[in-house]
C-alpha positions in Angstrom: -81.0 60.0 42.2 -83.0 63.3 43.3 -83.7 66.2 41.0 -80.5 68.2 43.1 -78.0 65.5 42.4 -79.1 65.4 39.1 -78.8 68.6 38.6 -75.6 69.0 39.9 -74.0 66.0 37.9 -75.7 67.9 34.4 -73.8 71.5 35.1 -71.0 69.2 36.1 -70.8 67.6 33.1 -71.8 70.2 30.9 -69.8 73.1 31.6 -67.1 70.4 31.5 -67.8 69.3 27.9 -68.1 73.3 26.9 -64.9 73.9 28.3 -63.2 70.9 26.1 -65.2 72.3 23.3 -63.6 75.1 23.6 -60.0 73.8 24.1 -61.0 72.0 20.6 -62.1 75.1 18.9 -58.6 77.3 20.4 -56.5 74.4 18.9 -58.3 74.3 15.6 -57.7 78.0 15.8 -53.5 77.9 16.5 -53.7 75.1 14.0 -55.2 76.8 10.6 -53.3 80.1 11.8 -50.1 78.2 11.0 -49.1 79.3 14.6 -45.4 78.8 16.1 -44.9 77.3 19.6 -45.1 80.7 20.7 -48.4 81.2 19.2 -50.3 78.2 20.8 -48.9 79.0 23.7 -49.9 82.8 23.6 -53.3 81.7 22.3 -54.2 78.8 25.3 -53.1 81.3 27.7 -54.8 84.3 26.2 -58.7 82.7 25.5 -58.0 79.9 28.3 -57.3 82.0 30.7 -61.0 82.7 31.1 -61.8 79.0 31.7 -59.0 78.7 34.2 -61.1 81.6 36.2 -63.7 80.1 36.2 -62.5 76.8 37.8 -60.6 78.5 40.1 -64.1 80.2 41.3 -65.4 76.5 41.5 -62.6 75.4 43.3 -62.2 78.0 46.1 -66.3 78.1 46.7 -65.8 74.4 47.8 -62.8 74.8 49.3 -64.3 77.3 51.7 -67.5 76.0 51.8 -69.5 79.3 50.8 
């Protein structure tokens, strides 16, 4: 394995573990609030919504190849 792959894999897998983190920590959050439906919901969509951007950004850049 070179130092690239390596690299690659550990942002990979990193950014990947923060962004369950995170899923973790916004359900915790819904949870203690004593949310309704509605409030998970609005809560995933309001602080995910960030996380979805940022795979998205992944996404197209290999799509097109820039």
């Amino acid at each position: 394995m070179t130092i690239e792959q390596f690299e690659h894999w550990s942002l990979v897998l990193g950014t990947s573990g923060l962004m369950l983190y995170m899923f973790f920590i916004i359900y915790k959050l819904a949870r203690e609030s004593d949310a309704p439906r509605f409030g998970y919901i609005a809560l995933f969509i309001s602080l995910g919504l960030g996380m979805f951007g940022f795979i998205a950004k992944s996404v197209l850049q290999e799509f097109l190849k820039v």
